[in-house]
C-alpha positions in Angstrom: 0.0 0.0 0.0 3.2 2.1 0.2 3.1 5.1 -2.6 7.0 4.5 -4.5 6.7 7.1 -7.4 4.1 10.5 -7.0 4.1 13.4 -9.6 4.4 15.9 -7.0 5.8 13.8 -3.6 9.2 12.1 -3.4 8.4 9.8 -0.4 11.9 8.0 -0.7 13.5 11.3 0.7 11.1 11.5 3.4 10.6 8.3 5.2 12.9 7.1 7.9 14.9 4.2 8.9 13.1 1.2 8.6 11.9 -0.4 12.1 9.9 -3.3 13.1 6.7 -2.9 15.3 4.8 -6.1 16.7 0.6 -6.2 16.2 -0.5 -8.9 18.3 2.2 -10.7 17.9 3.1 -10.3 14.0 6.0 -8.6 12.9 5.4 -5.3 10.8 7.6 -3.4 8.5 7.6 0.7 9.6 9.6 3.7 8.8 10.5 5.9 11.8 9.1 9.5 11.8 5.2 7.5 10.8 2.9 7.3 13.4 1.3 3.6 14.1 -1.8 3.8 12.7 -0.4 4.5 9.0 1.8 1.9 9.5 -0.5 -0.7 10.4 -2.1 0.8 7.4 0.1 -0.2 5.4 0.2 -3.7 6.1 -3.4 -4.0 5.6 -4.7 -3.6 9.0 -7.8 -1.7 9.0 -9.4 -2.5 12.4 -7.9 -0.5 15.5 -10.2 -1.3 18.2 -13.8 -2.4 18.7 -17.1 -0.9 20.9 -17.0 -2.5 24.0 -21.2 -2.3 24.2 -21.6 -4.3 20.3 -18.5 -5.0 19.5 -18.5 -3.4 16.5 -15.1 -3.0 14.6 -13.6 0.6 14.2 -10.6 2.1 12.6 -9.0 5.5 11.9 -11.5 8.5 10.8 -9.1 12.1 11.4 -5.8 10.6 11.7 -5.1 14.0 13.6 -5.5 12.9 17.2 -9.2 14.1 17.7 -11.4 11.3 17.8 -11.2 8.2 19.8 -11.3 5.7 16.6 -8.1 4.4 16.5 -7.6 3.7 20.4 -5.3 1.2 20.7 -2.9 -0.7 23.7 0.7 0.2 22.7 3.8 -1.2 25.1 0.8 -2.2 27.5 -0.6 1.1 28.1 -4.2 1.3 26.6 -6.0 4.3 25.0 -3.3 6.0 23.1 -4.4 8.1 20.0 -2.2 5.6 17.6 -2.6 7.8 14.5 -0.3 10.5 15.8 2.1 8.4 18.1 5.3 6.9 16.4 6.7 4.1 15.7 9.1 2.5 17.3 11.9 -0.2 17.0 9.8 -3.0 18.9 7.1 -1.4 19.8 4.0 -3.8 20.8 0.3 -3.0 19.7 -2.5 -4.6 20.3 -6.1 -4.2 19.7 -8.8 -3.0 22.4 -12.3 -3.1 23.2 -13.6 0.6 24.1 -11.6 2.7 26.9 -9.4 0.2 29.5 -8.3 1.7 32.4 -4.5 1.8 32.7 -2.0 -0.8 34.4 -2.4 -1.2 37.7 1.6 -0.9 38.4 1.1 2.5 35.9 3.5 4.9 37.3 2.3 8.6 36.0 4.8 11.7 36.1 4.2 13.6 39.2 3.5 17.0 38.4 6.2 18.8 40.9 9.0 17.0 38.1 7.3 18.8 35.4 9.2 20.9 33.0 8.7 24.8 33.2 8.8 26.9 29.9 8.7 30.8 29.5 8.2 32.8 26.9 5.8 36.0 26.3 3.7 33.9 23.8 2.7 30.6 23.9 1.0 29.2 20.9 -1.1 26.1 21.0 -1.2 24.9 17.4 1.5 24.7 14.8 -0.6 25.1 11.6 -0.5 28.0 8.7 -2.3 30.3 11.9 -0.2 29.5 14.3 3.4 29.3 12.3 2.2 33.0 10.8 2.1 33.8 14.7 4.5 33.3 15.6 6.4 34.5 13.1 4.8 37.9 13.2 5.4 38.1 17.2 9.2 37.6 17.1 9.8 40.1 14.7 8.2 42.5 16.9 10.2 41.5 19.8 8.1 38.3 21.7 9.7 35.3 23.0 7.3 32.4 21.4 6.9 28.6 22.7 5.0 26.8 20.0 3.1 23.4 20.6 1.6 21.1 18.5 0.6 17.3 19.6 1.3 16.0 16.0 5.0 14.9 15.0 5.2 17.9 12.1 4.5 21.2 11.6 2.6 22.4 9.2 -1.7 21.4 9.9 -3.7 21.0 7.0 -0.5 22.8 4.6 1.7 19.4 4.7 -1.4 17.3 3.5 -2.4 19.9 0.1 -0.5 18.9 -3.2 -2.3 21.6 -5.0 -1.2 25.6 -5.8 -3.3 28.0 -4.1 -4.7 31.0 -5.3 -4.4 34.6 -4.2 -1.7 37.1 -4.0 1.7 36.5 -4.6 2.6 37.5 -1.0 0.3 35.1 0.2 1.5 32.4 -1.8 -0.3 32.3 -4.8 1.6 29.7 -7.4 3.0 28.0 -4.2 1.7 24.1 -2.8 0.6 23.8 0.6 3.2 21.9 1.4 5.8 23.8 0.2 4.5 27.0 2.1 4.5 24.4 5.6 8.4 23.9 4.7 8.7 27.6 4.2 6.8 28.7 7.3 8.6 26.1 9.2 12.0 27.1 8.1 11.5 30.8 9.0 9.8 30.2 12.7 13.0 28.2 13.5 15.6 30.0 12.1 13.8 33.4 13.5 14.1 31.3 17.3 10.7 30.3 17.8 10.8 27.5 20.4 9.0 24.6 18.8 7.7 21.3 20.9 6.4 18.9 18.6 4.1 16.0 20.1 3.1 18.0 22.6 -1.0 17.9 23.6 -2.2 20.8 25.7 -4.7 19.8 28.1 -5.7 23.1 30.1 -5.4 26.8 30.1 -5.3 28.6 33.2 -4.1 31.9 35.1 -1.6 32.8 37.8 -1.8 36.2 38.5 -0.6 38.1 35.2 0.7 34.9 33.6 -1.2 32.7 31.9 -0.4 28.6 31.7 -0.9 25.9 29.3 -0.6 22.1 30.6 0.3 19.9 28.1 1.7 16.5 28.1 4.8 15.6 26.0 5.5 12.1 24.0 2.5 10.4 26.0 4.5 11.1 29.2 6.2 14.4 30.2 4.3 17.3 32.0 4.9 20.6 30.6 3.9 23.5 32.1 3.7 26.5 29.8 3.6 30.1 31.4 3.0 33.5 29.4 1.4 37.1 29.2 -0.3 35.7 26.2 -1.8 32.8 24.3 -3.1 31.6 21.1 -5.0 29.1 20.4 -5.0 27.9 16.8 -5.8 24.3 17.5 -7.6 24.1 13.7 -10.7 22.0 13.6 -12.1 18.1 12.9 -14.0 16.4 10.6 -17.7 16.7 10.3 -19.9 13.1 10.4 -23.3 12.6 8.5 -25.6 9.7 9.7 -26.1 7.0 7.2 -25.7 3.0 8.1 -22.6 1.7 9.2 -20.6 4.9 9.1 -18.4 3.5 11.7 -17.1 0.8 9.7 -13.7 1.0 9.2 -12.4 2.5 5.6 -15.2 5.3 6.7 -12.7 8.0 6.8 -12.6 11.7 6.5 -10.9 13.5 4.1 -8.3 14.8 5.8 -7.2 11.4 7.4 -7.0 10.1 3.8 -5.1 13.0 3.1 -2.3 12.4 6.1 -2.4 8.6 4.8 -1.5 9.8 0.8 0.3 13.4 0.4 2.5 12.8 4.4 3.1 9.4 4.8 3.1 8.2 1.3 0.5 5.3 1.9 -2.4 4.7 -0.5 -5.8 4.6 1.5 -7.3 2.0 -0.5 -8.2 0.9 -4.3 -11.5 1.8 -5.1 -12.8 5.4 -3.3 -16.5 7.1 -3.3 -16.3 11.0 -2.2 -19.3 12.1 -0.3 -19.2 16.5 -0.7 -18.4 18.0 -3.7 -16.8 21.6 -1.6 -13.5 22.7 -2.2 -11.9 19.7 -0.2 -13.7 16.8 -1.7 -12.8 17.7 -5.6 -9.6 18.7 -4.7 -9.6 15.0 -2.9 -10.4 13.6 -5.7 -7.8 14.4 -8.0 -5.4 14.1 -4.7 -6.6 10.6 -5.2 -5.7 10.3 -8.5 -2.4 11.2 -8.5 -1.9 8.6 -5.7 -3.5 5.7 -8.3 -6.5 5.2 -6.7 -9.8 4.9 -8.7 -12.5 7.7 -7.8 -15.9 5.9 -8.9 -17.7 9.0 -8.4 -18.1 12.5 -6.2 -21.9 12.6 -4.4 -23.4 15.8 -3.5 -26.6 17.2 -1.7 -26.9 20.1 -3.1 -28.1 20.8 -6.6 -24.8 22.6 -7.4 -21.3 21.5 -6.7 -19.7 23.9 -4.1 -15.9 23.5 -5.6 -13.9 26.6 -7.6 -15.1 25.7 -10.7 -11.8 25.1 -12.2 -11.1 22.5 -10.1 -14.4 20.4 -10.5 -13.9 20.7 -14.5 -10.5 18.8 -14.1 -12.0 15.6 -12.8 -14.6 15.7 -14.8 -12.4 15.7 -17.4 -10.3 13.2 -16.0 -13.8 11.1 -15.8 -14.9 10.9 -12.6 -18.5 11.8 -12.4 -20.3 13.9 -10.1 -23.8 13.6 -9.1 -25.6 16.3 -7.4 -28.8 15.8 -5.8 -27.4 12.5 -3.8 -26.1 11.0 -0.7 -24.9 7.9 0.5 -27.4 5.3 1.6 -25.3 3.1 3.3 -21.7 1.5 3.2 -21.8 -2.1 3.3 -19.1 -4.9 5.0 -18.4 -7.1 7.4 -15.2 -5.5 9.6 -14.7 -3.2 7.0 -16.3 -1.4 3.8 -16.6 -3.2 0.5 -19.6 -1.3 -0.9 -20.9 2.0 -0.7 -24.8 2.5 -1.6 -25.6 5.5 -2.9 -29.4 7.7 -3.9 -30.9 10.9 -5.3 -32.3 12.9 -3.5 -35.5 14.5 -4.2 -36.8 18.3 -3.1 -37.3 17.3 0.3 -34.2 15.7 0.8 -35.3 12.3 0.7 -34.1 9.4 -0.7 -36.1 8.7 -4.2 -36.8 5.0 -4.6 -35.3 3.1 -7.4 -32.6 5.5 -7.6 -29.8 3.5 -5.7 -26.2 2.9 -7.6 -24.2 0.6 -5.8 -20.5 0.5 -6.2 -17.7 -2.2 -5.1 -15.3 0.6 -3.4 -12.9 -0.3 0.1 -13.2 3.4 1.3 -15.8 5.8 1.8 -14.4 9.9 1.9 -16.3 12.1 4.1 -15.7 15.5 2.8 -19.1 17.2 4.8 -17.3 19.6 6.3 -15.3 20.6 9.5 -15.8 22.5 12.8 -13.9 24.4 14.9 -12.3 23.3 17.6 -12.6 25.4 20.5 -12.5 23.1 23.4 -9.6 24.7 25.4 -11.2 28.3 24.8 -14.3 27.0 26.1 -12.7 25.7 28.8 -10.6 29.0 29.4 -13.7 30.6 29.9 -14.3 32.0 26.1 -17.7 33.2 25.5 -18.9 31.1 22.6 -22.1 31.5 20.1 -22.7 28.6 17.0 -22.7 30.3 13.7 -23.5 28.0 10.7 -21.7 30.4 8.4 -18.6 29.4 9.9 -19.5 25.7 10.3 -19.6 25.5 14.6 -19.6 26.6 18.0 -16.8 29.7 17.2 -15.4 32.3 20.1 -16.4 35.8 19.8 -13.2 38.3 19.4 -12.4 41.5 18.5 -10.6 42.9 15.3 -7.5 42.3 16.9 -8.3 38.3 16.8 -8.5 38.6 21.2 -11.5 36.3 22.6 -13.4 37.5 25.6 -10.8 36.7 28.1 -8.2 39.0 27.9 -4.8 37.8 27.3 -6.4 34.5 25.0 -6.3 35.2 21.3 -7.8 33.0 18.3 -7.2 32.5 15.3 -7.5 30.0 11.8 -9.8 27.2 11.6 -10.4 27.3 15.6 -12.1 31.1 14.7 -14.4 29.5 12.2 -14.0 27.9 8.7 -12.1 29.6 6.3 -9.2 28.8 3.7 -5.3 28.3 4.7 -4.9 31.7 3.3 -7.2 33.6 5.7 -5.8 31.8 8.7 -2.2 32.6 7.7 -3.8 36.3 7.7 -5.4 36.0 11.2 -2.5 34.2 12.3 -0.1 38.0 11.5 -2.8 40.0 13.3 -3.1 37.7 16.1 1.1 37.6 16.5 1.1 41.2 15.7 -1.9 42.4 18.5 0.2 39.4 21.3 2.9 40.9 20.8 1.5 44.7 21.4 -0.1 43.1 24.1 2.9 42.0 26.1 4.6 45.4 25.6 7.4 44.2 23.3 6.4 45.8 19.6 6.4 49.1 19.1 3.3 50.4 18.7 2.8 52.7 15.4 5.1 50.2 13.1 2.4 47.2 14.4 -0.5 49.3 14.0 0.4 49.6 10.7 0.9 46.2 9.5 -2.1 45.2 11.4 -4.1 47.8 9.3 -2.5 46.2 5.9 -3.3 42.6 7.3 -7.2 43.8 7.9 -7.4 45.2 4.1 -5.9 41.7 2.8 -8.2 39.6 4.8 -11.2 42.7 3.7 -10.2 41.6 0.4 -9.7 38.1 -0.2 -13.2 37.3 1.7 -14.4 40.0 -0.9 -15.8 37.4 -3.6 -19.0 35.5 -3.8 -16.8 32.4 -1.8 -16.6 34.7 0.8 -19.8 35.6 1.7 -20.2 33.1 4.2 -17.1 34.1 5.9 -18.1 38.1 5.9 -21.3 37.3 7.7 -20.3 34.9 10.2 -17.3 37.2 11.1 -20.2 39.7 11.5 -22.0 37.8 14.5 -18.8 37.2 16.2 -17.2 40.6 16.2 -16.7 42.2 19.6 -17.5 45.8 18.8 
């Protein structure tokens, strides 16, 4: 299942040393710097865990740490998030039924040994929003720590193959993951401090100083204390109902992306794409580049939601794309082997003698994502759900600060958008923290921030960013 030639992706540069890991017992092959799940992938291995209550199979759906899909017992220690954990030489995996409590003989850190960083900025979230940050902060002066609880920076840049649109400053011409490598390159060499694999659990305050828990590797304590923080922790994928959409090769799109464009491993043979947005066409021909066969794109709506320019290309690469539909059901024992698909008719309901079936091993979900806003909730964040921005999103001001002072937002976690609008709220949120903590100067910041506002004003200026414009609307703080 392992990708060896791509037209845009050299995967023999980027995988590791080879490594073997034990599932239940059996030896498989690995590459270190791949997180387990992808490599149990590879060998085939679609079922993780199974519900304790039916026993019902289940296997990855974000492959980005925020679900509880691919749960699995790794070196005897149940319940870790497998498809952001890495391999190791030796490691042992094996299959569990629900949540299991840990060992009894489990030894957990003890929080006086924890490690203390400082820095006027910490930044939870290491994608285009919070890279841009940080970026923005330490050229005005701010000390930045940077987590992210996945093993690379980058987000949702290190997964797209295609060239975006815009401006030329905003990298217009440029593939996501080429602007992840440049983003990444300039935050270190600019001396952000980065901590990779690192999950923040909590935000709280001491005084003046704010603090982000986090656990490091599965097993550190980090305590994380600042005058300000971002939280840019992107968003998750969106489920529909429809029978047996827990079966394993159910997957969102992103998770199939993180299988293909990072990790070089095709997600299957034969693929039906549910959504027909931006994401799912651009899936598709992701898809094709990888040598899988796209049988067809479904939508809901009567019109597809994708640029047009990129929904013409599969078509004429011949993969069709019916509006008006939905998936019925996917069918399979422990994991999908067909997908059952209907039109729809004005009332949104399935019109008899309409169902296509087709023989396909994965089903894409591409319905959609929401923010995920589950430490600024926690921190206290007053939070309204707008459906133009997909979720449950934090108010702020203009200067991307949420209701508690000190806490900024910012990308995806502010409400859905593109990569180029949370590279854009990422600068005015690095550029207000770092006004914030007294370190930039105040006229030469006020003036970038005034150029940032008339980009974003701009690029949500189109028909595509209607949505955006109105929902930014409801959450303003005036």
């Amino acid at each position: 299942m392992r990708l060896q030639e791509h037209p845009v992706l050299d995967f023999s540069k980027k995988r590791g040393k080879k490594v073997t890991i034990y599932f239940e017992g059996k030896p498989i092959d690995a590459y270190e710097g791949e997180p387990i799940a992808e490599a149990l992938h590879a060998a085939g291995i679609r079922v993780m865990n199974y519900t304790p209550t039916t026993g019902r199979a289940r296997g990855i759906f974000c492959a980005i740490g925020k679900c509880s899909s691919c749960l699995m017992k790794v070196n005897g220690i149940p319940n870790v998030r497998t498809c952001i954990t890495l391999v190791e030489d030796g490691m042992q995996v094996e299959r569990q039924r629900g949540l299991e409590p840990l060992p009894r003989d489990y030894k957990p850190p003890k929080w006086k040994d924890a490690e203390r960083v400082n820095a006027d900025i910490i930044i939870i979230g290491g994608g285009p929003a919070g890279l841009m940050a940080a970026i923005k902060a330490v050229e005005h002066g701010a000390s930045v720590a940077l987590m992210d609880e996945n093993p690379m920076l980058g987000g949702q840049l290190v997964k797209q193959t295609h060239k975006f649109f815009g401006k030329r400053e905003q990298f217009a011409g440029v593939r996501g993951v080429k602007i992840a490598e440049i983003l990444e390159k300039e935050a270190r060499e600019k001396g952000v401090n980065i901590y990779l694999e690192t999950s923040a659990i909590g935000i709280f305050q001491d005084g003046e100083e704010r603090i982000v828990t986090a656990i490091r590797e599965n097993k550190k304590l980090v305590e994380f204390r600042g005058r300000a923080i971002l939280v840019a922790t992107g968003a998750m994928e969106k489920m529909i109902p429809f029978e047996n959409n827990d079966l394993p090769g159910v997957y969102g799109a992103g998770a199939i992306q993180t299988l293909m464009n990072t990790y070089g491993i095709q997600p299957g043979k034969k693929v039906l794409i549910v959504g027909a947005g931006n994401v799912g066409v651009i899936l598709a021909y992701q898809l094709l580049q990888a040598g899988v066969d796209v049988v067809a794109v479904v939508e809901a709506m009567p019109k597809v939601g994708a640029y047009f320019v990129h929904a013409a290309k599969i078509r004429r690469l011949g993969v069709p794309i019916y509006t008006r539909h939905t998936i019925l059901r996917a069918e399979g024992k422990e994991k999908v082997e067909r997908a059952v698909i209907a039109q729809l008719d004005d009332s949104w309901n399935p019109i008899p003698g309409t169902e296509k079936t087709y023989d396909v091993d994965i089903v894409a979900l591409s319905v959609g994502l929401r923010p995920s806003i589950e430490l600024l909730h926690q921190a206290g964040a007053q939070a309204l759900y707008v459906r133009e921005l997909s979720g449950y999103v934090v108010q702020h001001d203009e200067r991307m600060e949420t209701t508690v002072r000190g806490i900024f937002v910012a990308g995806d976690s502010s409400g859905i958008e593109e990569a180029t609008t949370a590279m854009l709220e990422g600068k005015l949120a690095g550029l207000a923290m770092a006004l914030y903590v007294g370190k930039a100067d105040v006229k030469n910041a006020m003036d970038e921030m005034e150029q940032v506002r008339k980009d974003l004003d701009e690029f949500r200026s189109g028909p595509f960013g209607e949505r955006a414009r109105i929902g930014e609307k409801k959450v303003m703080i005036k």
